[in-house]
FIVOKE-661451 format. One line per 4 residues: their letters; for each residue x, y, z of C-alpha. Coordinates in Angstrom, 3 decimals. Example, Ala and Ser with C-alpha at 12.3 -4.5 7.8 and 13.67 -1.06 7.14 Angstrom:
% FIVOKE-661451
AS	12.300/-4.500/7.800  13.670/-1.060/7.140
END
This chain:
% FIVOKE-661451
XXXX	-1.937/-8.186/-11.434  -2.565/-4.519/-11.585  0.487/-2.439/-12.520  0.541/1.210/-12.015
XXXX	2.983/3.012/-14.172  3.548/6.489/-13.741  4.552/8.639/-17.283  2.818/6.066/-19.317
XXXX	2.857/8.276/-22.388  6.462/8.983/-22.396  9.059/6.597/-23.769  10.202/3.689/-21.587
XXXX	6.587/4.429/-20.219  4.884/3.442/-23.402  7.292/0.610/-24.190  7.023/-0.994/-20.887
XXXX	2.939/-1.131/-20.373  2.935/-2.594/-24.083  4.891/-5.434/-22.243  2.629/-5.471/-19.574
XXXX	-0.643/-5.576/-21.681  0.982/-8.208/-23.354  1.842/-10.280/-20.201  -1.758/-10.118/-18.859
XXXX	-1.526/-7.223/-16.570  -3.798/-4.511/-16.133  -2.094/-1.300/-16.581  -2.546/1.970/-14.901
XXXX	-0.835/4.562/-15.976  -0.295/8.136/-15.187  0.512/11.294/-17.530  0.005/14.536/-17.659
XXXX	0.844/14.842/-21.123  2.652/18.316/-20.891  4.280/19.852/-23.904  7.696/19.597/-23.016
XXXX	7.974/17.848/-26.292  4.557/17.206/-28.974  1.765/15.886/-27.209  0.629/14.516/-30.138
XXXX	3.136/11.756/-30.294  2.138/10.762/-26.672  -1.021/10.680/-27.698  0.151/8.379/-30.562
XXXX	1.927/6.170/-27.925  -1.646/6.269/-26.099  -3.170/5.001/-29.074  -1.304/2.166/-29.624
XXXX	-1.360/1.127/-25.923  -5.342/1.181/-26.345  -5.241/-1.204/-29.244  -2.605/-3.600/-27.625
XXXX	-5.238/-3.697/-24.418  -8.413/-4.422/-27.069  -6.083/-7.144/-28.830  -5.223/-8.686/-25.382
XXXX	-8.094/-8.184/-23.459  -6.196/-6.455/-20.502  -7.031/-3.127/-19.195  -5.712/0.220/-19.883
XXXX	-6.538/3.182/-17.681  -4.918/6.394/-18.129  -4.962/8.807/-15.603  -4.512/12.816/-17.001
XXXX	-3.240/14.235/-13.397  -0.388/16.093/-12.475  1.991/13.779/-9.767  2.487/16.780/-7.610
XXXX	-1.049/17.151/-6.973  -0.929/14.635/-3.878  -4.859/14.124/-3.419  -5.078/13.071/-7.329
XXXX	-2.552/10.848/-6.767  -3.716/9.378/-3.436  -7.301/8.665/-5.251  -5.168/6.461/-7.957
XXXX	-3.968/4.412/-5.654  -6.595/4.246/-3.169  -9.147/3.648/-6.265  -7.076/0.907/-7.986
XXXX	-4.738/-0.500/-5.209  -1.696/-1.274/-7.707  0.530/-3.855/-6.214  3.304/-3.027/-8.119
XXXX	4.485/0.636/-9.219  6.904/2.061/-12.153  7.442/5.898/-11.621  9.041/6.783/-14.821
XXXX	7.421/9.922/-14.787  9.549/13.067/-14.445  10.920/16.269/-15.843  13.762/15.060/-18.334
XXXX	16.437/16.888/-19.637  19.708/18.264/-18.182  19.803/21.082/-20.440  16.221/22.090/-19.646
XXXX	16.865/21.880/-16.117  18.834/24.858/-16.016  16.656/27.057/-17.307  13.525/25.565/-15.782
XXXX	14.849/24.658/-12.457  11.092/24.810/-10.683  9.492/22.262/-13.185  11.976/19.856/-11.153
XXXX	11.127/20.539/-7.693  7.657/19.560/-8.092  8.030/17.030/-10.694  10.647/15.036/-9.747
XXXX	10.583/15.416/-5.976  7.353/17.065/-4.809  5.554/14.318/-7.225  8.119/11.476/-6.343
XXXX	7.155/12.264/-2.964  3.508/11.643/-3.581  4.383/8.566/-5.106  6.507/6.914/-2.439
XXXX	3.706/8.068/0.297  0.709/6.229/-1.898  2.926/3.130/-2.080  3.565/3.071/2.010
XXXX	-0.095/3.330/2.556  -1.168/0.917/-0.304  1.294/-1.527/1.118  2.912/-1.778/-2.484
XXXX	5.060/-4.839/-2.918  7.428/-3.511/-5.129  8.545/-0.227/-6.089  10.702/0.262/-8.983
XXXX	11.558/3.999/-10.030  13.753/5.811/-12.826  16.737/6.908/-11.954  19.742/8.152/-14.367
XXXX	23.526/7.663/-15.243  23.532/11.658/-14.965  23.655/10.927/-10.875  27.680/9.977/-11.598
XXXX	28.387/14.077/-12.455  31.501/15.002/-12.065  33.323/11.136/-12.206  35.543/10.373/-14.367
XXXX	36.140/6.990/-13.451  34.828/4.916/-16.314  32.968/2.489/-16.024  30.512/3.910/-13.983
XXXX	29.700/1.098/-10.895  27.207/1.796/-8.375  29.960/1.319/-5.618  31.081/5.063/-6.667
XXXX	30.350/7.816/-5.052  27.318/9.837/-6.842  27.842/13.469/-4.302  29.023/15.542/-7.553
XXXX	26.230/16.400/-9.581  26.684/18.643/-12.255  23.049/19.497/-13.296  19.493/19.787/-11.392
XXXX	17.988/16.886/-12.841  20.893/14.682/-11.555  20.416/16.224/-8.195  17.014/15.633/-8.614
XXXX	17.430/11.699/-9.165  20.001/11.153/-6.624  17.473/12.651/-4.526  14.975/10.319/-5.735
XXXX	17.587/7.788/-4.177  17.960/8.629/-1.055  13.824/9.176/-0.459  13.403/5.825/-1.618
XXXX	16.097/4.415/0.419  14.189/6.253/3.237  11.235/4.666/3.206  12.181/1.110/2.258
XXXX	14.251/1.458/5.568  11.362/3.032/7.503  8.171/1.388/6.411  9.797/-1.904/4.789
XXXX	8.805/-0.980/1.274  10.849/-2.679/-1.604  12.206/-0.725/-3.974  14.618/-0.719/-7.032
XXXX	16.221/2.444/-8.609  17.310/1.550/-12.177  20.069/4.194/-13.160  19.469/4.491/-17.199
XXXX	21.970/4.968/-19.830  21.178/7.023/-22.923  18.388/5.345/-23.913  17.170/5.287/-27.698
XXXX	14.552/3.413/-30.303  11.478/3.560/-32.124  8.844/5.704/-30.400  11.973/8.219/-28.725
XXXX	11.650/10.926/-27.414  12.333/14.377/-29.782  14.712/16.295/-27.696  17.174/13.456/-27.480
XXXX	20.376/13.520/-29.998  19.101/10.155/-32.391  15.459/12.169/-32.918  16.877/15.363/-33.811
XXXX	19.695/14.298/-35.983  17.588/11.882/-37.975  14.980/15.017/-38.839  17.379/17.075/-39.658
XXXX	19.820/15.000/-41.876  16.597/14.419/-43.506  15.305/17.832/-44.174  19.109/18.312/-45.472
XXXX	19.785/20.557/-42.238  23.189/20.964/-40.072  22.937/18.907/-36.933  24.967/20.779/-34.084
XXXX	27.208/18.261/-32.285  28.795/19.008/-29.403  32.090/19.026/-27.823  33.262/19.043/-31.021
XXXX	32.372/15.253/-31.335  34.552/14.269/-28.312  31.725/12.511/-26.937  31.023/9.000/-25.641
XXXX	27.624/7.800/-24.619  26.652/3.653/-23.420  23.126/3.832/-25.455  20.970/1.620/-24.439
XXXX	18.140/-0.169/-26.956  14.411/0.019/-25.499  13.922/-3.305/-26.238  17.151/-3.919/-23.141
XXXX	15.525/-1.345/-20.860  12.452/-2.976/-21.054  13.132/-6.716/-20.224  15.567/-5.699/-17.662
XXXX	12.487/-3.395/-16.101  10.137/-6.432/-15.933  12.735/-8.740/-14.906  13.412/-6.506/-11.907
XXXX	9.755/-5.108/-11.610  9.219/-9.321/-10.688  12.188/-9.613/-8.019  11.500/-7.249/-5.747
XXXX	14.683/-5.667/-3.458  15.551/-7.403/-0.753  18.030/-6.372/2.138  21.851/-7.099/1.494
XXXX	22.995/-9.671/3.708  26.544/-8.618/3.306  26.108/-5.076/4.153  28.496/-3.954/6.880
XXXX	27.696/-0.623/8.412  30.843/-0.128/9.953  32.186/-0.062/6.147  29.123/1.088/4.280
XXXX	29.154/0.724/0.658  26.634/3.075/-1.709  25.459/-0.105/-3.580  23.813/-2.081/-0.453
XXXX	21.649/-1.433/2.643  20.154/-3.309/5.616  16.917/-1.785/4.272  15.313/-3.964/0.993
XXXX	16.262/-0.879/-1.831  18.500/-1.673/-4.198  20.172/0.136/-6.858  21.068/-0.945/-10.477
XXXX	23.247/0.577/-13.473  21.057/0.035/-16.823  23.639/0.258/-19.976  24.626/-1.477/-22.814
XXXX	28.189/-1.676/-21.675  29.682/-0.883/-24.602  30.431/3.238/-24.737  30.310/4.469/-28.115
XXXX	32.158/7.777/-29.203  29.110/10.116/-30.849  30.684/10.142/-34.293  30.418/6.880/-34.539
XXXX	26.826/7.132/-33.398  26.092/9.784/-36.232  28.151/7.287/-38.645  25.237/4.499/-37.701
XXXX	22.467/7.054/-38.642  24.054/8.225/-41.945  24.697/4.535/-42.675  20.853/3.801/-41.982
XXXX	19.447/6.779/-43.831  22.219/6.110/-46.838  22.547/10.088/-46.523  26.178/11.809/-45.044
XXXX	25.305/14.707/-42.052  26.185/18.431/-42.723  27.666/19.103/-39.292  28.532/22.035/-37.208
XXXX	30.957/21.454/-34.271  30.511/23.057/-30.530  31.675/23.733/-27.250  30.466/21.645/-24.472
XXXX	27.460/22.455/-23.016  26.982/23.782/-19.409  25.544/20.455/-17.628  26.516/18.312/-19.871
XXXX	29.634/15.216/-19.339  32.084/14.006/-21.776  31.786/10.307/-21.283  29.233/7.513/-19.710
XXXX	29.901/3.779/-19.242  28.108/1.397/-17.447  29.114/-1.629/-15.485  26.330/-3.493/-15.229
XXXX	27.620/-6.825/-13.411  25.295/-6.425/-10.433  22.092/-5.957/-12.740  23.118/-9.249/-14.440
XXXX	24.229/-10.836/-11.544  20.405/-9.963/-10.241  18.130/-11.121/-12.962  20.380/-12.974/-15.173
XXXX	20.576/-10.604/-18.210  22.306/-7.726/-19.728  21.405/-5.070/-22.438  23.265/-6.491/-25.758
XXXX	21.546/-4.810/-28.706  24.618/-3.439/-30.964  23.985/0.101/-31.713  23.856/0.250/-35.440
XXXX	21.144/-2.567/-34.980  19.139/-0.267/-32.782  19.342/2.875/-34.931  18.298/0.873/-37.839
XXXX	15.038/0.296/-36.084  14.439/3.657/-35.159  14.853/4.831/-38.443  12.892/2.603/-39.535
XXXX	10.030/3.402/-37.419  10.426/7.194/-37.692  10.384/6.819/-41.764  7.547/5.330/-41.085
XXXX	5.273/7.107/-38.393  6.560/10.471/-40.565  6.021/9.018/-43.331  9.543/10.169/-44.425
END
């Protein structure tokens, strides 16, 4: 089966076509390898994902193209007809999104757009596409279930994804396409990504340097292990969306649809406040943070929690991997690939 996988250099992007490789697919991916963060750990991810095709036997094609650039895109499909497609791909970062606003317009839904149009005239069987726990803004109504109501963003990039929603809604009603958006919460491992809070504090505890925490630690994040994200993705990349029998739409409910799109919450379920978080690195690195406490940033959200009973209910598993297990493993690997 031929698998395309769109930001194949990023994080869950990496992660997931290892899986793939490893499960006998051929894997294409897309990247255009910008320098939002180093390149040269993509390119590290790349590597890796070239050996673990060699080892297997499977194939491993990269594509360098920009999604917004619709005939690149179009020639992807049209050259490799993908029957199932992962858009991971997108501009990340809610911080970055106010001060970059255009990189999301034509990343996440100029590009998005490009995608969903090469799957409806590829006659796809399966779309599943990132979204993000950032879609629940302004809600304060923990745990987050995707019965709630997701009209409050508070930053771009969650506009951005709930946007990403609706499209693929859209077209699954429209043109019959199946698709799955997979709302993620915090994610974190080995191979992360080096804006995100477990990267940053573990280099600078490290180099002996204060780590800025925000709020003034009065945080609480569901973090989410790769190793989770990535067996729920195949699980639900290999039951594709189907329409809700159920759905009444005389009482319409956000989580269902006539149409065969579904939507699922991807967390570990088990919120953890952000000291404790920083406790589980300090514990792993056997070395005590220097910290300096701030404000809440503009964009930013106090608390995330994810109910996840539908996503179980769907493919029969839910993300367990305890935190201080998880960061023990990233450490690990970052001591490692740093040499540290």
């Amino acid at each position: 089966m031929t698998v395309l996988v769109t930001g194949a250099a990023g994080f869950i992007g990496f992660h997931l076509s290892q899986r793939l490789l490893e499960g006998g697919s051929k894997v294409i991916g897309i990247d255009n390898l910008n320098s939002y963060y180093d390149p040269l750990l993509k390119e590290a991810r790349l590597g890796k994902l070239k050996e673990t095709a060699n080892k297997t036997g499977n194939e491993f094609l990269l594509e360098r193209i920009d999604l917004e650039d619709s005939h690149s895109v179009e020639n992807v499909f049209a050259s490799n007809k993908p029957k199932k497609v992962v858009n991971l791909a997108a501009q990340a970062g809610v911080r970055y999104s106010i001060e970059n606003p255009s990189a999301y317009i034509q990343a996440n839904l100029v590009g998005f757009g490009n995608i969903i149009e090469g799957c409806r005239h590829h006659k796809v069987d399966h779309l599943v596409y990132a979204s993000s726990s950032s879609v629940y803004g302004g809600n304060t109504n923990l745990p987050f279930s995707e019965n709630q109501s997701v009209d409050h963003p508070v930053s771009l990039y969650a506009a951005s994804k709930k946007a990403n929603e609706l499209m693929a809604h859209t077209y699954s009603h429209l043109y019959n396409l199946p698709a799955t958006g997979l709302r993620f919460f915090t994610v974190y491992g080995p191979w992360g990504r080096p804006d995100m809070a477990l990267f940053l504090f573990t280099r600078a505890i490290l180099a002996g340097e204060v780590i800025e925490v925000f709020n003034h630690g009065n945080m609480i994040r569901d973090f989410t292990f790769i190793d989770d994200i990535v067996e729920s993705l195949i699980r639900v990349l290999n039951k594709p969306a189907t329409p809700d029998p159920l759905f009444n739409p005389n009482a319409p409910t956000p989580s269902g649809s006539w149409a065969p799109h579904k939507i699922f919450n991807i967390g570990n379920s088990n919120p953890t406040p952000l000291m404790e978080y920083i406790g589980a690195i300090e514990e792993a690195l056997n070395t005590k943070a220097k910290k300096k406490l701030l404000p809440m940033q503009q964009g930013d959200v106090p608390a995330t929690a994810a109910d996840t009973s539908a996503l179980e209910a769907w493919i029969g598993f839910k993300p367990n991997t305890p935190v201080k297990e998880g960061v023990k493993k990233f450490v690990e690997w970052y001591r490692d690939f740093y040499g540290v």
